[in-house]
C-alpha positions in Angstrom: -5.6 -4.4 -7.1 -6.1 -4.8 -3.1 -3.7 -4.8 -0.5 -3.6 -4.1 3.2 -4.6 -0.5 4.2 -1.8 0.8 6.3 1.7 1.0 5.0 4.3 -1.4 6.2 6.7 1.9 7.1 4.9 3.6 9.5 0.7 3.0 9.1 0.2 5.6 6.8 -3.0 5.5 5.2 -2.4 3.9 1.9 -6.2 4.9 0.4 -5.4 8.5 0.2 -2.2 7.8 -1.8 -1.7 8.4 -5.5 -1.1 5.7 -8.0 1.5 6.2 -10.1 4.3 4.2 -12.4 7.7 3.8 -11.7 10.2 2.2 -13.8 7.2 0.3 -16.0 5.7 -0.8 -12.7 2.3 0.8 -11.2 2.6 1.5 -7.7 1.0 3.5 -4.8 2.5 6.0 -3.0 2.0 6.1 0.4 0.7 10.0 1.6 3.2 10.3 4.9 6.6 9.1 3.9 6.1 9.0 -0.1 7.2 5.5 -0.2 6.5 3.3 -3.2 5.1 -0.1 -3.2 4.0 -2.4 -6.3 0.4 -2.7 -6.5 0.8 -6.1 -8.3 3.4 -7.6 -5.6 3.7 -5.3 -2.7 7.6 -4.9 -3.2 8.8 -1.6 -1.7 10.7 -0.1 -4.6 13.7 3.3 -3.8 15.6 4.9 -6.0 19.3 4.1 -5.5 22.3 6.5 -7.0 24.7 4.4 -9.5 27.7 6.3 -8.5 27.6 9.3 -6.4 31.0 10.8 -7.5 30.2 10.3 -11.4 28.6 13.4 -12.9 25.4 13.6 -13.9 24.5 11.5 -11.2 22.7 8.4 -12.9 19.6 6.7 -10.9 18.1 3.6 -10.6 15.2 1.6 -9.0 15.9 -1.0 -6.6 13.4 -3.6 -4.7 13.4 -3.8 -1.0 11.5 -7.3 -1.0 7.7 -7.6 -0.8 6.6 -5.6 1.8 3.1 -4.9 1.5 0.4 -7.9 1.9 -1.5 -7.7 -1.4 -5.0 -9.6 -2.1 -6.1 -11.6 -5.0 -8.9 -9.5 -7.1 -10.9 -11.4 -9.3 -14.3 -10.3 -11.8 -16.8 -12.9 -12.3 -19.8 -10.9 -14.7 -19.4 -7.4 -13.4 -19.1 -8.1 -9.5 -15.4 -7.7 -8.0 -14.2 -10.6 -5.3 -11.6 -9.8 -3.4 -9.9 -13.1 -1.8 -7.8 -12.2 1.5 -4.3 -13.4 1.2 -3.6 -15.7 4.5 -0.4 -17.0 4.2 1.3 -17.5 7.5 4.6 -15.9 6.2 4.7 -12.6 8.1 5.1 -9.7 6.4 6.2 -6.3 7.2 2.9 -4.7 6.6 1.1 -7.4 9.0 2.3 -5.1 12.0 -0.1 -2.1 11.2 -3.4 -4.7 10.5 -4.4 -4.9 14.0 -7.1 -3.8 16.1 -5.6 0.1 16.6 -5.2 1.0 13.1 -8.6 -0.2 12.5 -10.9 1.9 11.3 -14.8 1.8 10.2 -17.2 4.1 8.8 -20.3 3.7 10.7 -23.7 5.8 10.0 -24.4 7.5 12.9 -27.7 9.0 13.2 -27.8 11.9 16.1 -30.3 12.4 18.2 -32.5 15.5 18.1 -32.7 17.0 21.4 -36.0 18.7 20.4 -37.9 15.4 20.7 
């Protein structure tokens, strides 16, 4: 699975969350705000109460629409392509993928002052 790096809530860093299942449904949950999105689709999924004056309280899980700009992965004889998604059709997630959420690991090599 790929999908955009910042969450479509609030930019939290979606590569430090935990994969986990919900409901039959693999999803990652994002580290700030524990929010669950589909790894498959994107779809922001809650858990809404059936009846709150019924006892036991009975949950369930509800989408909140895609939410998350996913990627097509694809393996062709042991290498992994990953095929950016560039529909025009905004999504929420599109908010956090610009230049100041950016980030990139870059090998720095610092100077010795002894030379």
């Amino acid at each position: 699975y790929a999908m955009d790096k910042r969450c479509y809530h609030s930019g939290g860093e979606l590569q430090n969350g935990d994969i986990e299942e919900f409901n039959g449904r693999l999803c990652i949950v994002c580290p700030w705000h524990k929010y669950k999105i589909t790894l498959a689709e994107g779809e922001g999924l809650y858990q809404a109460v059936e009846n709150p004056r019924v006892k036991p309280i009975r949950t369930y899980w509800c989408s909140k629409g895609v939410k998350q700009r996913v990627h097509k992965v694809t393996e062709v004889g042991g290498n992994i392509f990953v095929t950016l998604n560039d529909s025009s059709k905004p999504i929420e997630s599109d908010v956090y993928q610009v230049e100041k959420y950016r980030t990139v690991s870059l090998n720095v090599q610092t100077p010795n002052p002894r030379n």
